[in-house]
C-alpha positions in Angstrom: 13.2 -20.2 12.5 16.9 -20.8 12.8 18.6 -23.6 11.2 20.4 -26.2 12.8 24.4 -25.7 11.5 26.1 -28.7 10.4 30.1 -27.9 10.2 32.2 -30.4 8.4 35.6 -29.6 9.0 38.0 -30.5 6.6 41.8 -31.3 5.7 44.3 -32.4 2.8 44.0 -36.0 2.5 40.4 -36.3 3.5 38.3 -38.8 2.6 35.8 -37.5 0.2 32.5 -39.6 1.3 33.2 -38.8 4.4 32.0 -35.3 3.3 30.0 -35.9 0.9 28.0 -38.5 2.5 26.5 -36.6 5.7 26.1 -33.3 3.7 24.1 -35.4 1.3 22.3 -36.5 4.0 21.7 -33.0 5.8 21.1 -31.3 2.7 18.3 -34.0 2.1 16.8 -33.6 5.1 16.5 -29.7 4.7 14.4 -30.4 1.5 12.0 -32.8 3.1 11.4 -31.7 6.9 8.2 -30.0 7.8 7.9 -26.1 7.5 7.0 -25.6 10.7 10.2 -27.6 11.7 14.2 -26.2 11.5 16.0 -27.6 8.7 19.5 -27.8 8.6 22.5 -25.7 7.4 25.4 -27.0 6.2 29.3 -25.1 5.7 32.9 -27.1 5.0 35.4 -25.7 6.9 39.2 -26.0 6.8 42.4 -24.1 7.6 41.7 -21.9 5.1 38.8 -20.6 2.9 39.8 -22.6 -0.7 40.2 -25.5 -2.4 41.0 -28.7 -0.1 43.1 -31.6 -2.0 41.2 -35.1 -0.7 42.8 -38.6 -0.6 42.1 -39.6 -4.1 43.0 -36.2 -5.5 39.8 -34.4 -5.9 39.4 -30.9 -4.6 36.6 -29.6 -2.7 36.0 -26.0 -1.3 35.9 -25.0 2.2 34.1 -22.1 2.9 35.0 -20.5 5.7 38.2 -21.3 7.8 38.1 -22.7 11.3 39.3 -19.2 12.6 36.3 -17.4 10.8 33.5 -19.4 12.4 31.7 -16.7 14.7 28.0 -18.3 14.5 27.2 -21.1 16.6 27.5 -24.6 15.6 24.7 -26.9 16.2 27.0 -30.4 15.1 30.7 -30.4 14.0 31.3 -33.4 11.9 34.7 -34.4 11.8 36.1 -36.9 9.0 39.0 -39.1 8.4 41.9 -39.6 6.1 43.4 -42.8 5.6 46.8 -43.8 4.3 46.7 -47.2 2.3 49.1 -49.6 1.5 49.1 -53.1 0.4 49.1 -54.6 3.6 48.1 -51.8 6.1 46.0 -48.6 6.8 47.2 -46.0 8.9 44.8 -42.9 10.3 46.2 -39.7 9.0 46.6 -37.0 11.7 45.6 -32.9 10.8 47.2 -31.3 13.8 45.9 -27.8 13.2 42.7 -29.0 13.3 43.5 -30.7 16.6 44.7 -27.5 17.7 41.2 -25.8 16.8 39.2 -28.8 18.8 41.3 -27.6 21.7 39.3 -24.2 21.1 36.0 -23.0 23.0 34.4 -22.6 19.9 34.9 -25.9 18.8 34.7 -27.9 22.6 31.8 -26.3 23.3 30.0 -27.3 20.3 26.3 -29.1 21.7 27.3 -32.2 19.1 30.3 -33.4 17.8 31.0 -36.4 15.5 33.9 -37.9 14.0 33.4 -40.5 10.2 35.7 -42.8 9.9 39.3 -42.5 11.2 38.4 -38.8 12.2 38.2 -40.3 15.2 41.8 -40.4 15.6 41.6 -36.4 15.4 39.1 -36.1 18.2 41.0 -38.5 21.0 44.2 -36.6 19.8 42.4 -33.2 21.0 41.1 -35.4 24.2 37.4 -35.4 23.3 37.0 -38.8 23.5 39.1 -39.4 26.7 37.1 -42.1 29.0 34.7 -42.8 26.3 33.6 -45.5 23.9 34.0 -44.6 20.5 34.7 -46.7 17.1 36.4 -45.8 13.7 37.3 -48.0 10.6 38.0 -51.3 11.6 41.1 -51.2 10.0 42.2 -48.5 12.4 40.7 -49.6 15.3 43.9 -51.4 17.2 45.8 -47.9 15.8 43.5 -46.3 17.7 43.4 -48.3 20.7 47.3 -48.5 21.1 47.6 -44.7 20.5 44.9 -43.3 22.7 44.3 -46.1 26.0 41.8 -44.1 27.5 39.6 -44.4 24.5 37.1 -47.4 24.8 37.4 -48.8 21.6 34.1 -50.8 20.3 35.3 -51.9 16.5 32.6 -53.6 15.8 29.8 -51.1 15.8 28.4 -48.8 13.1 28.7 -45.7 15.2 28.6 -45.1 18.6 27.0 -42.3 20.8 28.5 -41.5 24.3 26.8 -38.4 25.7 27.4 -35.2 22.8 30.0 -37.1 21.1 29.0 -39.3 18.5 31.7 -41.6 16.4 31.2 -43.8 13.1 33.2 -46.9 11.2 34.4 -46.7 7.9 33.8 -44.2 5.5 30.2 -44.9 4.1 28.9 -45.5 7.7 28.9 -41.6 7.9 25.8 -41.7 6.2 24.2 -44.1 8.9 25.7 -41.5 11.3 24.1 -38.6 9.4 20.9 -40.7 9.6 20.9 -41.5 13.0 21.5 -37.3 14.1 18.7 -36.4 11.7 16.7 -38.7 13.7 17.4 -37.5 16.9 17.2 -34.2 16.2 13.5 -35.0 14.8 12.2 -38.4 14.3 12.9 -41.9 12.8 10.3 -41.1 10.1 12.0 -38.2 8.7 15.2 -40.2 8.7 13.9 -43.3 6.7 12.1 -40.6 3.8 16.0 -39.2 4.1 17.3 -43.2 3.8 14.6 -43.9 0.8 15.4 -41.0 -0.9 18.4 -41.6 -0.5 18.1 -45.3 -2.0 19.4 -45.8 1.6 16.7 -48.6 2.8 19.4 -51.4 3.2 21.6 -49.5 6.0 23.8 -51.6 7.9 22.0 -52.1 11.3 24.6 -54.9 12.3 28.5 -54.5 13.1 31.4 -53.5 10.8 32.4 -57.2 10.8 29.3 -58.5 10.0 29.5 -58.2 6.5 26.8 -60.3 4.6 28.4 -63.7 4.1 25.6 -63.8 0.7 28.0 -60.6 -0.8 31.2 -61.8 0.5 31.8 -65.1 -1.3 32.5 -64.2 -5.4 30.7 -66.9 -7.9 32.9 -70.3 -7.0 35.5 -70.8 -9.8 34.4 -74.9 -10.0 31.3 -75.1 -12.0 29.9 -77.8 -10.2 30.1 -75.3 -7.1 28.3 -72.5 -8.6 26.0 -74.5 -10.4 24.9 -75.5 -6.5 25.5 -71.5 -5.4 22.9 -70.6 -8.3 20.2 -73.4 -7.4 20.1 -72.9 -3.5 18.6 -69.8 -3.4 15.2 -71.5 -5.1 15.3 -74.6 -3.0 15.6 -72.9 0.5 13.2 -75.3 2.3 14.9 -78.5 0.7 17.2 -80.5 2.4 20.3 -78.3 2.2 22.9 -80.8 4.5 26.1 -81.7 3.3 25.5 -84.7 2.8 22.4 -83.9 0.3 24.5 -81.0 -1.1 27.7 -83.2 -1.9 25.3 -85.6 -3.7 24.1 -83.0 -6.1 27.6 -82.6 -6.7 28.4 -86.0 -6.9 31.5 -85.7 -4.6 31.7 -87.5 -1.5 30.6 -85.2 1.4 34.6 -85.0 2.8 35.8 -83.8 -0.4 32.7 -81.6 -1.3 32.9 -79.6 2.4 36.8 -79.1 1.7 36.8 -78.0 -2.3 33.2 -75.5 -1.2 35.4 -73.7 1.9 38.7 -73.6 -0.6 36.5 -72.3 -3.1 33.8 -69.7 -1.3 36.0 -69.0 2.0 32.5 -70.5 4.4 31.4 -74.0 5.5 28.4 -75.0 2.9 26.4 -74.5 6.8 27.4 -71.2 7.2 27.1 -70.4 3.4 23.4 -72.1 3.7 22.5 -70.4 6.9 23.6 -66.9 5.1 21.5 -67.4 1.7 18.7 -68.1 4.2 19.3 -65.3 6.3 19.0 -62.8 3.7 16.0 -64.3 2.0 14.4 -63.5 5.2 15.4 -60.1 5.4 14.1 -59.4 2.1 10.6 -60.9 3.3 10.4 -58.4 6.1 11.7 -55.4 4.2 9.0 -56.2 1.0 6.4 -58.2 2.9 4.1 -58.5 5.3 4.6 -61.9 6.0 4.6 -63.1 9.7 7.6 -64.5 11.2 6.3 -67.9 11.4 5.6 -67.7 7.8 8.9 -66.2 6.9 11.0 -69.0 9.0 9.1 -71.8 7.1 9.3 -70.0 3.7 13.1 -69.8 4.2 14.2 -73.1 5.6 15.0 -72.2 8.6 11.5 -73.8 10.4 11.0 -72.4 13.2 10.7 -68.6 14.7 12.9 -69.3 17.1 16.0 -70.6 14.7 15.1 -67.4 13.1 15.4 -65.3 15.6 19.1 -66.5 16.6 20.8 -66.8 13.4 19.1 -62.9 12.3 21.0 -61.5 16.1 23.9 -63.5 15.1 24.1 -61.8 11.2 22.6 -58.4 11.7 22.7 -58.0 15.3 19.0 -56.6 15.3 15.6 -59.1 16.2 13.8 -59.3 12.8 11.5 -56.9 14.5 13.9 -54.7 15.0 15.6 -55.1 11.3 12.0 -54.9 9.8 10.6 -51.3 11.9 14.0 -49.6 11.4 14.2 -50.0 8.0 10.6 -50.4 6.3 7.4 -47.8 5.7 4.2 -48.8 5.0 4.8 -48.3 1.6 7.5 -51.2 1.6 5.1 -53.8 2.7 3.2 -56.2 0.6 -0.2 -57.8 1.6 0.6 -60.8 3.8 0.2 -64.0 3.2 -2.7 -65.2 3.7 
């Protein structure tokens, strides 16, 4: 049974998890998928067979160059390389490796992907002409003003537009990786990747959407994170400004504008986020109805929790709780 070849191609500057993650994630899947299934098989190649000098100065091998590939490719994988400053990031650009996409070997490839700012590489080579695609978001108006006739979506994950596939930053290759192994086999064998992988908190919302629970650091007034530290226990308390300024004993003007200086959110948004969360740890770890779960989190009804979980992960709980859960996850329910 042949294997399904995975090509990473690579280039000084790189980014190293944009490698490491998706052959992480193929060679994992080689190890678990069924016998009677084809696994994968995976080979980094670059300009030249050798050593390969990525963005924070670690070496990898490539072991074949693009020239020397004779076999054919099941998925090329493309990464990025970024160049970071202070105040900006710039997509680096590997024109020989443009030159190869240009190639039959390599345009002809069934699957092609780009990881992070190796989406820059792909619409340079005109894969991506008249078709959506996404890279880091802090590329993504690079990307837009160098190549118009990409679609640029810079909110999402990854994005698939017929055989070409592109992802977000960096560590989204890895939800990339996830999402081919899946539909090369199944979603199971992509979740026993994920666990394995201690993977079962993947990102199903956009790159913006970071959690608003992880953003915020620990409030430098102690009054402030005294009230960050007992929210999380008290989630179906009253939780309004007002009742939150009076635990802090500061009238509720001057309490709203010290916890937005201090956290960066509204004590609302902050609230809605801690509540949020709690709920997606319920249907990840329980098997709690979604009644149950709204109550148990404050936010009352399963309707409320159905818009504020779109609005932070972009998913239906449903959704959140099928893509990234086995049966093994789940506690009883409550009864």
């Amino acid at each position: 049974m042949t294997a399904h070849l995975v090509v990473i191609a690579v280039y000084d500057g790189v980014e190293l998890l944009d490698v490491a993650g998706p052959l992480e994630v193929f060679s994992t899947a080689d190890r678990l998928v069924s016998k009677d299934m084809p696994g994968y098989e995976t080979l980094v190649a670059g300009p030249a067979p050798g050593l390969i000098r990525c963005a924070g100065g670690t070496a990898i091998a490539a072991d074949v160059s693009w020239a020397e590939l004779d076999r054919k490719i099941g998925t090329l994988i493309v990464p990025g390389g970024l160049e970071l400053s202070a105040t900006e990031a710039k997509a680096l650009q590997a024109p020989s490796l443009v030159e190869w996409l240009a190639t039959p070997a390599a345009r002809d490839t069934p699957r092609i992907a780009s990881v992070c700012a190796g989406a820059h590489i792909l619409a340079a080579a005109g894969l991506l002409d008249g078709r959506r695609a996404t890279t880091h978001w802090a590329t993504a108006r690079q990307l837009a003003a160098d190549h118009p006739e990409v679609i640029v979506e810079p909110d999402a994950i990854f994005v698939r537009d017929e055989h070409i596939w592109t992802s977000a930053g960096v560590s989204t290759g890895i939800d990339l990786a996830l999402a081919l192994v899946a539909d090369d086999h199944n979603a199971e064998l992509a979740r026993r990747v994920a666990r394995w992988l201690v993977m079962y908190m993947r990102r199903p919302g956009g790159q913006s959407q970071f959690s608003e629970l992880l953003a915020p650091s620990t409030a430098a007034d102690a009054g402030i994170a005294r009230l960050q530290a007992w929210i999380p226990d008290h989630l179906t308390e009253d939780l309004s400004n007002e009742a939150l300024a009076r635990r802090t004993s500061l009238s509720v003007r001057h309490f709203s504008r010290l916890f937005r200086q201090q956290l960066g959110v509204t004590p609302a948004q902050y609230v809605e986020s801690v509540r949020v969360n709690a709920a997606a740890r319920q249907l990840l770890h329980t098997g709690n109805g979604l009644k149950t779960i709204a109550h148990s989190v404050g936010l009352g009804s399963v309707e409320t929790l159905h818009r504020v979980f779109r609005q932070h992960f972009g998913v239906t709980p449903a959704a959140y709780r099928q893509r990234f859960t086995t049966p093994a996850d789940m506690t009883e329910p409550d009864s």
